[in-house]
C-alpha positions in Angstrom: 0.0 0.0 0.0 1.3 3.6 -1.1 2.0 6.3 1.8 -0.8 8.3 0.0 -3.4 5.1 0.0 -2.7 4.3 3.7 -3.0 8.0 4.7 -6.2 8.2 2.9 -7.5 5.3 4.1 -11.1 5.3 5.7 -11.2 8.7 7.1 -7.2 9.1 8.0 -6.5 12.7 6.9 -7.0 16.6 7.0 -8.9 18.1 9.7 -11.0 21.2 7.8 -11.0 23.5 10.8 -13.8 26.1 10.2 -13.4 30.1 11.2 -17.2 29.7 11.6 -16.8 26.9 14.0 -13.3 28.0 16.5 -13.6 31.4 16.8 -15.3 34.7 16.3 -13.5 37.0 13.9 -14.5 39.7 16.2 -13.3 37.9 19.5 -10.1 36.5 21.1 -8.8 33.9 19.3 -7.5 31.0 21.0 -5.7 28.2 18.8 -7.3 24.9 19.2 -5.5 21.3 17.9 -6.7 18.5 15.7 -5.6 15.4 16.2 -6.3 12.2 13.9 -5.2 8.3 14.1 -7.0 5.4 13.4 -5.1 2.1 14.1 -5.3 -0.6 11.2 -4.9 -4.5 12.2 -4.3 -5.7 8.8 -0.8 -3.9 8.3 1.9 -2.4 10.3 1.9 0.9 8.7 0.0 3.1 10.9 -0.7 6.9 10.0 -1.7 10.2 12.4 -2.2 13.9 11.1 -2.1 17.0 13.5 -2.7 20.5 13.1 -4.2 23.6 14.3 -6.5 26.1 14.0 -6.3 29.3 12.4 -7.8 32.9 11.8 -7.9 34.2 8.4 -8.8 37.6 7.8 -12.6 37.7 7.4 -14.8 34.9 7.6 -13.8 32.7 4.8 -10.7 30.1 5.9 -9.8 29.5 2.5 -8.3 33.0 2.6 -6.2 31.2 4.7 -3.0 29.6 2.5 -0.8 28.8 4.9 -0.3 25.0 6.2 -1.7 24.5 9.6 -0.1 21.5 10.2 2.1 21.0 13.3 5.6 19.7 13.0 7.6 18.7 15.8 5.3 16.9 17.5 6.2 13.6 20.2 3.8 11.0 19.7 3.2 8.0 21.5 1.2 5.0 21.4 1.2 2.3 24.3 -0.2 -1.0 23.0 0.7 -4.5 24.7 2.8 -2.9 27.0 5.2 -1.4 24.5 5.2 1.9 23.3 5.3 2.9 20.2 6.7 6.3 18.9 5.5 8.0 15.5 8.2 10.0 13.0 7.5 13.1 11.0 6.9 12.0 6.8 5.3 14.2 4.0 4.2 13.4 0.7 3.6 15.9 -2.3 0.3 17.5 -2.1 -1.9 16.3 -5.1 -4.2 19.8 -4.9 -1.9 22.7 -4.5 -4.6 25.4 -4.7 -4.4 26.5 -1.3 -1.7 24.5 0.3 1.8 24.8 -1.7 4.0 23.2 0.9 3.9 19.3 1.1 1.0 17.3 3.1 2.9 16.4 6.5 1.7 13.4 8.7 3.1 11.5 11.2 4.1 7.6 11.3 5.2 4.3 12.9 5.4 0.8 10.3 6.6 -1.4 13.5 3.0 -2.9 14.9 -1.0 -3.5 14.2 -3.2 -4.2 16.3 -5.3 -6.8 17.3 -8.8 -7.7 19.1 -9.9 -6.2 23.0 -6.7 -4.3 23.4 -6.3 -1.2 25.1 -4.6 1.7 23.3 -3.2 4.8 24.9 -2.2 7.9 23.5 -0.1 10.8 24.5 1.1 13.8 22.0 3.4 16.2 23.3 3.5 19.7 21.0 6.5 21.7 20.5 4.8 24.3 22.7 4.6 22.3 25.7 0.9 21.2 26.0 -0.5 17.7 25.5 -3.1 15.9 24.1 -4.4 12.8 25.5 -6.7 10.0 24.2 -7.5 6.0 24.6 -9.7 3.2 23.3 -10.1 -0.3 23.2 -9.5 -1.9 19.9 -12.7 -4.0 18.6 -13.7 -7.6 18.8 -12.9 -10.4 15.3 -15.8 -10.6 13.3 -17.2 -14.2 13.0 -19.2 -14.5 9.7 -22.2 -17.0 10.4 -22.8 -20.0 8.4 -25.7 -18.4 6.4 -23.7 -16.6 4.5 -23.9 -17.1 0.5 -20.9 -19.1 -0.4 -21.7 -19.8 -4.7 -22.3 -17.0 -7.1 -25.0 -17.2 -8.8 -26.7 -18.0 -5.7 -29.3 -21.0 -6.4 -32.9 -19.6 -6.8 -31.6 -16.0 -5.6 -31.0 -13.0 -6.7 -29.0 -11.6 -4.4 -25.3 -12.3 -2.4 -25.7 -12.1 1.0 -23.0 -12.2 3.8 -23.7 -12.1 7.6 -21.3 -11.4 10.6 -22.4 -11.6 14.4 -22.9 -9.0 16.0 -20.1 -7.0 18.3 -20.3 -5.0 20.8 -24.1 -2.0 20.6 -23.2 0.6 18.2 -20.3 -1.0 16.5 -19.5 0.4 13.0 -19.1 -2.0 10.2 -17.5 -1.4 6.1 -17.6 -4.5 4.0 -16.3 -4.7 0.9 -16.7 -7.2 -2.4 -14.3 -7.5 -5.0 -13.6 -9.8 -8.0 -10.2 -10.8 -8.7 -8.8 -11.2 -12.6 -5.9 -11.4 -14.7 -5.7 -9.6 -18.0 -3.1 -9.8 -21.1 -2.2 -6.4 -22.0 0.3 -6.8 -25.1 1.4 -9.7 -23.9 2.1 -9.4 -20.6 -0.5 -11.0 -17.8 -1.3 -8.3 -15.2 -3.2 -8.3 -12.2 -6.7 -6.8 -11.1 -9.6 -6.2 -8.9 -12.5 -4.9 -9.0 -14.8 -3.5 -6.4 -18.5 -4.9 -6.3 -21.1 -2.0 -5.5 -24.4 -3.4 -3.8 -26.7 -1.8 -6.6 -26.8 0.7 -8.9 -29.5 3.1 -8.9 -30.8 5.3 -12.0 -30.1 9.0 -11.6 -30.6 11.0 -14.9 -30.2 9.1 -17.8 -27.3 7.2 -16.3 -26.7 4.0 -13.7 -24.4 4.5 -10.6 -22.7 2.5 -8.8 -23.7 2.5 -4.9 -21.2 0.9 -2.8 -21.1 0.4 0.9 -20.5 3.0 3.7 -19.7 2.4 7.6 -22.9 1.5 9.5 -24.0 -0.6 12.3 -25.5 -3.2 9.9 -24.5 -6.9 10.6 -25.1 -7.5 6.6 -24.7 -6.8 3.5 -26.8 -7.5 0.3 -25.4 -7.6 -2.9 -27.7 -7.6 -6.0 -26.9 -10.2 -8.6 -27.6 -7.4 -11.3 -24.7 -5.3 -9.5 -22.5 -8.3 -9.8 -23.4 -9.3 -13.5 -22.8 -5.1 -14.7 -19.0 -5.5 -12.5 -18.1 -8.5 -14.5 -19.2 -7.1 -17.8 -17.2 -3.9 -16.9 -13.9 -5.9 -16.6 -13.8 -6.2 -20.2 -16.0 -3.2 -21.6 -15.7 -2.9 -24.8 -13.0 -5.1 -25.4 -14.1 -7.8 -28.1 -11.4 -10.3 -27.2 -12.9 -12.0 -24.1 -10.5 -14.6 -23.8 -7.8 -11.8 -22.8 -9.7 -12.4 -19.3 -9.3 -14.6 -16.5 -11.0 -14.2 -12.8 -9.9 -16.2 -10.3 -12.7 -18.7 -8.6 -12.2 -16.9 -5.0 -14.0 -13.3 -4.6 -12.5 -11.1 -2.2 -15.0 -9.9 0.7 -13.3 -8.3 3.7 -15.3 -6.5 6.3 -14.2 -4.1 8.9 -15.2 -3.3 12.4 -14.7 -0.1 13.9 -13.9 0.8 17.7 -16.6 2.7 19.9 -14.8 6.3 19.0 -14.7 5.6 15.5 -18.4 4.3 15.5 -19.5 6.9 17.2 -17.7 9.5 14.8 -19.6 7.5 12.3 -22.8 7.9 13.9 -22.5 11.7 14.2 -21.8 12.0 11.1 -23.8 10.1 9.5 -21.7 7.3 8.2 -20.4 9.2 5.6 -16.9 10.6 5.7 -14.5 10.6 2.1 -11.0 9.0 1.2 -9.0 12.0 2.5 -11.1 14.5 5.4 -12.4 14.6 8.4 -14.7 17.4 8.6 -14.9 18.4 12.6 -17.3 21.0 14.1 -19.0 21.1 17.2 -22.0 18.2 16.3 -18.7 16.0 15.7 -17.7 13.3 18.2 -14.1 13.6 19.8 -11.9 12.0 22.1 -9.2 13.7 22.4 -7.8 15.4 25.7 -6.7 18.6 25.6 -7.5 19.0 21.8 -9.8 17.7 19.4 -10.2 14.6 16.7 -10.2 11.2 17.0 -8.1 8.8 17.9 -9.1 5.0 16.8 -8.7 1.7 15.6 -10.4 -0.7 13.6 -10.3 -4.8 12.8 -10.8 -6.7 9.6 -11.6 -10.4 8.8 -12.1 -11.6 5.6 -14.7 -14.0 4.3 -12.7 -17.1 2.1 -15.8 -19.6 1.3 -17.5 -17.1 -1.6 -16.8 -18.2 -4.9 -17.6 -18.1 -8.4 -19.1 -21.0 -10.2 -17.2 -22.1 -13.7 -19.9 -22.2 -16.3 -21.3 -19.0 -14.7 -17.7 -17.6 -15.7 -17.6 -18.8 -19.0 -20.9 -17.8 -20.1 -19.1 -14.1 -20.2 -16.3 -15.3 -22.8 -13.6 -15.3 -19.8 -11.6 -17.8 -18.5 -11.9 -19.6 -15.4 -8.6 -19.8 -12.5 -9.5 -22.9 -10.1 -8.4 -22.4 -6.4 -7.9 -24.8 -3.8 
């Protein structure tokens, strides 16, 4: 996974502090800090952004061009009796038309966590003060046996997967994707392809309508959403036979700790790849500061597969797995 993907990541990223929201214009300002991390148990590369707030001149903050981000910063994370500390990193900023310098973030690749840990957090700024936070990382997920494990599904036309229940207000993402090879002048390069649960007319066009964070214990995939993914791996591409998907889908599914949940909840369940967009409706848990600081768990589902002839019938081949 890039720096940029795993920054990105769920909800990992910048904090849009509002002029509106942290001060009057007309009043004493008083700088306020923003503080993200959301630890990941499916890889060791573990990402946190902070920064403060600001006062442009008038009430617009996008007046506002330069970087609030705070460098400098001691962070440390105590999980399993260990403690972990986080090193400054940047990457090039893709949208340079407010922010020129680089996007800076902090990071530690040495740990993930796992299931009913405690996690404790303590940032020290280069001003002194300190910001405080902790959690409990979330159950595993256990998918129950009534899952759909064949696509096409027999006398159904839907793919359903089910997962018990965790702890009341628990936040779930799940995620479907088919896995293929394809010849591109004659070299064999590998693919996936996310699954959305439906697609829904708007205008004269179909989109896609994928699955957000919600407390949800299942997900329900339409068979018509499947057949439009598989047809879309190929397009308009005449030659079929360039095509090979594998026999094992990819289905993951992600639980989310009681911070991040109820983050989730406040907002609605809908966040985007790269902000975190905090007022004061938001949920925080951070001492001393704002933001979130989190972790989530992921299990993936193995038994969902495609059948052969169902493959075929599109003009692709077919990879068997064990």
């Amino acid at each position: 996974m890039s720096v940029r993907k795993a920054i990105g990541f769920i909800f990992i990223g910048v904090f849009l502090i509002s002029c509106n929201e942290d001060f009057n214009p007309y009043g004493d300002y008083v700088e306020k800090y923003a503080f993200t991390c959301i630890l990941k148990s499916n890889e060791n590369f573990q990402t946190a952004t902070l920064f403060k707030s600001y006062r442009p001149d008038g009430y617009d903050p996008y007046t506002y061009t330069t970087d609030p981000s705070i460098v400098g910063a001691d962070i440390r994370v105590w999980y399993n009796d260990t403690v972990f500390v986080f090193s400054d990193s940047s990457v090039t900023r893709e949208d340079t038309s407010r922010y020129k310098t680089p996007f800076s973030f902090y990071y530690n690749n040495k740990f993930f966590v796992g299931n009913r840990k405690t996690i404790e957090l303590e940032v020290l700024l280069p001003n002194g003060k300190r910001l405080r936070s902790n959690s409990l990382t979330p159950g595993q997920i256990t998918f129950d046996n009534n899952s759909e494990v064949i696509i096409p599904p027999i006398g159904k036309n839907i793919v359903q997967v089910i997962w018990k229940t965790l702890d009341e207000g628990t936040f779930f993402l799940p995620k479907l994707a088919i896995r293929y090879e394809q010849k591109i002048n004659g070299e064999v390069v590998y693919k996936e392809k996310d699954i959305p649960t439906r697609y829904v007319t708007q205008g004269n066009e179909l989109t896609p309508v994928y699955p957000v964070p919600n407390a949800s214990i299942t997900v329900v995939y339409q068979m018509n959403a499947v057949i439009k993914a598989l047809q879309e791996i190929s397009a308009s591409d005449p030659n079929k036979n360039n095509y090979a998907v594998f026999q094992n889908l990819l289905f993951s599914c992600i639980a989310f700790d009681q911070p991040s949940s109820r983050y989730l909840s406040s907002t609605g369940g809908n966040v985007d790849d790269l902000t975190v967009s905090v007022d004061v409706a938001d949920y925080s848990n951070i001492e001393g500061g704002f933001g979130l600081f989190g972790s989530y768990s992921q299990k993936k589902y193995t038994r969902l597969r495609f059948l052969q002839d169902y493959i075929e019938s599109f003009g692709y081949n077919f990879i068997v797995e064990d």
